[in-house]
C-alpha positions as MATLAB code, in Angstrom:
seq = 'XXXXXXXXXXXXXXXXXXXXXXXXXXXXXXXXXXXXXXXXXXXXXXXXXXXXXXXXXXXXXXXXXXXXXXXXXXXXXXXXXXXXXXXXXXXXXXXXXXXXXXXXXXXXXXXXXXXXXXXXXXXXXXXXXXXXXXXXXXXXXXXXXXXXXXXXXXXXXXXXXXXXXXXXXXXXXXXXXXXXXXXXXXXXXXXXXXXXXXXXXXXXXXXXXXXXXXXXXXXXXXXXXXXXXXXXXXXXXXXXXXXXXXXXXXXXXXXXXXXXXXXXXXXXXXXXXXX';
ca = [
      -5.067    0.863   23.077;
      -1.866   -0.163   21.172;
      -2.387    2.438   18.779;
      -2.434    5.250   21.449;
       0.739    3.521   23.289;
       2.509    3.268   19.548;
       1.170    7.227   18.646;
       2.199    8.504   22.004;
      -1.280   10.140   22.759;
      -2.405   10.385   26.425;
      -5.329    7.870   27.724;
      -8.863    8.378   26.639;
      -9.523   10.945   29.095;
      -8.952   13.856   27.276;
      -8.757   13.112   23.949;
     -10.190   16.163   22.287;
      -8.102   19.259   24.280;
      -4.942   17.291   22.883;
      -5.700   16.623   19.386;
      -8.332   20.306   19.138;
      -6.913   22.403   21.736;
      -8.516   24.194   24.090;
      -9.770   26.828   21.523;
     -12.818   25.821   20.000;
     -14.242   27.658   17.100;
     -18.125   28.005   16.819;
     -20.372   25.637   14.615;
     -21.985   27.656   12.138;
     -23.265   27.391    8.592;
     -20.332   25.973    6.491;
     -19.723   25.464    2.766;
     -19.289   21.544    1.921;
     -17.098   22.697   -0.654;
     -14.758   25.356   -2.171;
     -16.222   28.397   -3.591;
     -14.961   30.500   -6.306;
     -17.686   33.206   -5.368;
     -17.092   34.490   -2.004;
     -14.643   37.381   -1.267;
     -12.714   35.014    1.494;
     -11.750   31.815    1.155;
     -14.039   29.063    2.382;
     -13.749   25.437    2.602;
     -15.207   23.056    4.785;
     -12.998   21.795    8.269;
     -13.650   19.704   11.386;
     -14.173   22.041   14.104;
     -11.485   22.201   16.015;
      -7.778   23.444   15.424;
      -6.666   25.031   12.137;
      -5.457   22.374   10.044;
      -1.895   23.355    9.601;
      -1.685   23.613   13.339;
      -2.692   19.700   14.189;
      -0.385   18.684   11.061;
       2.282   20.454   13.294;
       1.275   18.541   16.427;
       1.647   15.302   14.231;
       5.292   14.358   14.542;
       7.618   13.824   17.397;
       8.712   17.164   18.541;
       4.867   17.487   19.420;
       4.966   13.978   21.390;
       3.390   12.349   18.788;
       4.813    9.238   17.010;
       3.047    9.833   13.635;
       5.340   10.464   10.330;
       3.362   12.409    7.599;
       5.726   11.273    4.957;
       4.919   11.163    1.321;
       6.699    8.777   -1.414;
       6.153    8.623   -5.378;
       7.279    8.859   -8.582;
       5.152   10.154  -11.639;
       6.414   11.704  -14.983;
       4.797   13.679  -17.854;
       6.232   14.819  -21.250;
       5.057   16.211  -24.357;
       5.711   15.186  -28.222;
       4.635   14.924  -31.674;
       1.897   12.661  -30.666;
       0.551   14.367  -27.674;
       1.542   14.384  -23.933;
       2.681   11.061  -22.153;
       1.574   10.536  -18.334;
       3.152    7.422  -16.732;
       3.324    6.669  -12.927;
       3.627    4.326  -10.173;
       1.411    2.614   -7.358;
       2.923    2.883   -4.532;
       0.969    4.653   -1.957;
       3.498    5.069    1.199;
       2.363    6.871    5.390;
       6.100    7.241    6.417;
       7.724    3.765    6.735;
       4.254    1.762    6.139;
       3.005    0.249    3.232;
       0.053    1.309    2.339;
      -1.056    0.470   -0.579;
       0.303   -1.440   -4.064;
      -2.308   -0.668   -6.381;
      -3.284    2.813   -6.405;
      -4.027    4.645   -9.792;
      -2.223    7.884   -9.667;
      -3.420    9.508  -12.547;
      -7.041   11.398  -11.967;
      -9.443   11.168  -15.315;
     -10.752   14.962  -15.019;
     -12.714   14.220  -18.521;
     -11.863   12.827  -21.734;
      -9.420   15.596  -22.454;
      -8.075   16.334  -19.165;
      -5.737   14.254  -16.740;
      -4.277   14.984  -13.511;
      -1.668   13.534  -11.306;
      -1.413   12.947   -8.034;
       1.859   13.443   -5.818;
       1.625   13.680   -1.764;
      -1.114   13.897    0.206;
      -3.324   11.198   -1.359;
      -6.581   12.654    0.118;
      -5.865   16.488   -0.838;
      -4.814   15.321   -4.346;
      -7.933   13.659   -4.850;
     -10.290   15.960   -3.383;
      -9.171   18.967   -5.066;
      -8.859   17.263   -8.554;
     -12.422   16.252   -8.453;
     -13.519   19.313   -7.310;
     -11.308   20.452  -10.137;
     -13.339   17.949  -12.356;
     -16.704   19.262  -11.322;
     -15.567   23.357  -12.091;
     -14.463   22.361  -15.495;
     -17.985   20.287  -16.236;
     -19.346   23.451  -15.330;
     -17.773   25.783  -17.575;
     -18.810   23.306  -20.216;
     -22.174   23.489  -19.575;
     -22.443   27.034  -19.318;
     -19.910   28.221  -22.222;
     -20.610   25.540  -24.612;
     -17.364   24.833  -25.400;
     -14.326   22.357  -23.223;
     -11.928   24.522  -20.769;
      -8.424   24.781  -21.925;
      -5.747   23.613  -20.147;
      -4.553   26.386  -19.248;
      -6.905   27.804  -17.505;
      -8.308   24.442  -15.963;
      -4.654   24.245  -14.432;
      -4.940   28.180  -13.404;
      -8.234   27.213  -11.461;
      -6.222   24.437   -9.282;
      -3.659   27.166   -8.318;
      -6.451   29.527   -7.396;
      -7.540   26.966   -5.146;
      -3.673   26.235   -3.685;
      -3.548   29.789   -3.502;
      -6.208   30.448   -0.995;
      -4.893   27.746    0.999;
      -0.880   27.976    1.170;
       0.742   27.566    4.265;
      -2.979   25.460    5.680;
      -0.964   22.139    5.484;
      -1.975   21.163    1.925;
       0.588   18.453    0.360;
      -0.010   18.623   -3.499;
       1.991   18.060   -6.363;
       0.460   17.664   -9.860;
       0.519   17.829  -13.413;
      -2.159   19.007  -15.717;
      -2.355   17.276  -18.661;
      -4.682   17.903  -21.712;
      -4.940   18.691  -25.300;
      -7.280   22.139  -26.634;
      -7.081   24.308  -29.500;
      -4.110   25.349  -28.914;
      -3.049   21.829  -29.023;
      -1.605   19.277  -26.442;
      -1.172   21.036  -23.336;
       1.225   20.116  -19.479;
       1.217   22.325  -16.613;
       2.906   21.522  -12.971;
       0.450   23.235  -10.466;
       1.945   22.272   -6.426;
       0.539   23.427   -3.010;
       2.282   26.692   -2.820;
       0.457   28.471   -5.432;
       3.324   27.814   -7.678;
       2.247   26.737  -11.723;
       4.796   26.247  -14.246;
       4.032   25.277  -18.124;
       6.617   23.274  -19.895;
       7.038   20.475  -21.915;
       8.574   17.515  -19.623;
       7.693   17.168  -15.823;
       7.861   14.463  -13.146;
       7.401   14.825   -9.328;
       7.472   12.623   -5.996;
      10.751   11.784   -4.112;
      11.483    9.157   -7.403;
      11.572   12.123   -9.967;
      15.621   12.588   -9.845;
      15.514    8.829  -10.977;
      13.072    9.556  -13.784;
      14.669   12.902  -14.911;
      17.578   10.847  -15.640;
      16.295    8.585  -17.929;
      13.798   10.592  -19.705;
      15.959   13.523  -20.391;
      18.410   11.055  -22.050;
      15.870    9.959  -24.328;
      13.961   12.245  -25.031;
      12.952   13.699  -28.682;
      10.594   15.770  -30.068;
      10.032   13.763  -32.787;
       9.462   10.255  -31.199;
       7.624    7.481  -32.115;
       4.359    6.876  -30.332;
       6.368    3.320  -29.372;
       9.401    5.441  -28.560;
       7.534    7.343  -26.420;
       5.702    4.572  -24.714;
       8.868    3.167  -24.636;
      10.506    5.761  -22.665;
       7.489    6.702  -20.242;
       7.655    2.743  -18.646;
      11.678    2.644  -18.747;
      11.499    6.047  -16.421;
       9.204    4.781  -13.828;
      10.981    1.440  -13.856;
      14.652    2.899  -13.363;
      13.134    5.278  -10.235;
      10.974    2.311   -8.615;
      14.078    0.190   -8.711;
      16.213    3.025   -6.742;
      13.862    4.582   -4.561;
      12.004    2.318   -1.822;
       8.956    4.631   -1.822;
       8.055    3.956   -5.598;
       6.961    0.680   -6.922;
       3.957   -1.669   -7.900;
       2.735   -0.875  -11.267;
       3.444    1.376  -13.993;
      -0.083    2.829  -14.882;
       0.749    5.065  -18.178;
      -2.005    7.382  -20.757;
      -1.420    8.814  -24.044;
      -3.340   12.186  -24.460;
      -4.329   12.304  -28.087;
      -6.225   15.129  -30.091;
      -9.391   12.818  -29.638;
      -8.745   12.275  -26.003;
      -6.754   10.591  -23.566;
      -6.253    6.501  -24.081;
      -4.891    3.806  -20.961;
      -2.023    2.580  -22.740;
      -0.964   -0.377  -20.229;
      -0.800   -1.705  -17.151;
       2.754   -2.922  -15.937;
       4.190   -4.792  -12.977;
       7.081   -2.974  -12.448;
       9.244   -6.211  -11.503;
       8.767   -7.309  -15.152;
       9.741   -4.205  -16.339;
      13.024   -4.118  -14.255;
      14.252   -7.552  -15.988;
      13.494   -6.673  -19.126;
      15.690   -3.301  -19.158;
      18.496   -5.143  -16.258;
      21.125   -4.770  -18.986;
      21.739   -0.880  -18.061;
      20.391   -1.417  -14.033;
      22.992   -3.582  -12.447;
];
């Protein structure tokens, strides 16, 4: 009962023609997952209202108290050495606290990472679905999917459902013949190659620091170096960003956990330039 006071919903009476509608669509035989193989889109949903249409209801212009706000800060560069992913652990629903300890960073496979930045659940799901695809093409090609194209299949899939209410923002990291290997792949469809990203409402923070840093020709301590620093300076501006810094080398031979860091620590040990 609080929670219905607090969200603003109506009593139990008629729960389902406020949250579904009035419109119900049919139950019929549904994919329980995305398929690359059908001429139309499908993907499995409640049934019920489309998705971007309850998101909509969701906030209080629709009379409901509910905040679908997002907060995080992860970064991504490449250098001599490989490509650098470092993020925080703060999982945030609007003002709440949700979570202090969440790893950010997907393991696709030994040679592929991906990063996760808004919607917790849609990050996740589509990156392992993104993880089975690519063990896949493995299995049926004989050979590992570049990272180009593994980060072209997660925009196919944001493709087919822009505009649906999807809140992704991630980074493709990997290393294939062609060598180490970043791409930025978000919600829209959108999927941009280049050699230093970071995302979440933190990022402005970690441009900052990274870009002065940065060299193509770092250390691999440099570069570790740098990675923590960045996620440190945005955790200690922006309120959304924080707990630990959770940061991976990628490497020819695959991608290594390079630390674990309470961000705190971190904060004292570069408060020379911070305050």
């Amino acid at each position: 009962m609080a929670l219905v006071e607090v969200s603003g919903l109506k009593p139990f009476t008629e729960p389902s023609e406020q949250i579904f509608g009035t419109r119900q669509t049919s139950l019929v035989d549904r994919p329980n997952h995305y398929s690359f193989g059908t001429s139309v889109q499908e993907f499995a949903v409640p049934v019920g209202e489309e998705p971007a249409g309850f998101l909509e209801s969701c906030n209080r212009e629709g009379g409901v108290s509910i905040d679908m706000n997002h907060g995080t800060t992860t970064l991504a560069f490449k250098f001599r050495h490989g490509v650098i992913v470092a993020v925080d652990s703060r999982a945030s629903a609007g003002r709440y606290l949700a979570s202090n300890d969440v790893n950010k960073v997907i393991e696709i496979n030994p040679y592929l990472l991906g990063t996760m930045s808004g919607s917790a659940a849609d990050c996740q799901y589509w990156e392992r679905l993104l993880a089975k695809e690519c063990r896949l093409y493995r299995l049926r090609n004989n050979h590992r999917i570049s990272v180009a194209a593994a980060s072209k299949l997660l925009c196919n899939m944001m493709l087919g459902y822009r505009g649906m209410g999807l809140s992704v923002g991630s980074m493709i990291c990997g290393w294939d013949k062609e060598g180490p290997g970043l791409y930025y792949v978000d919600d829209n469809g959108t999927r941009l190659s280049g050699r230093m990203f970071s995302t979440g409402c933190g990022n402005g923070y970690a441009y900052g620091v990274v870009d002065s840093g940065y060299r193509e020709d770092m250390t691999v301590e440099e570069a570790y170096e740098l990675g923590c620093r960045g996620i440190a300076h945005a955790t200690h501006r922006d309120a959304y960003s924080g707990g630990v810094v959770n940061m991976y080398h990628m490497r020819e031979d695959g991608w290594i956990k390079v630390c674990k860091e309470d961000v705190s620590q971190l904060i004292h040990r570069y408060k020379e330039g911070m305050f």
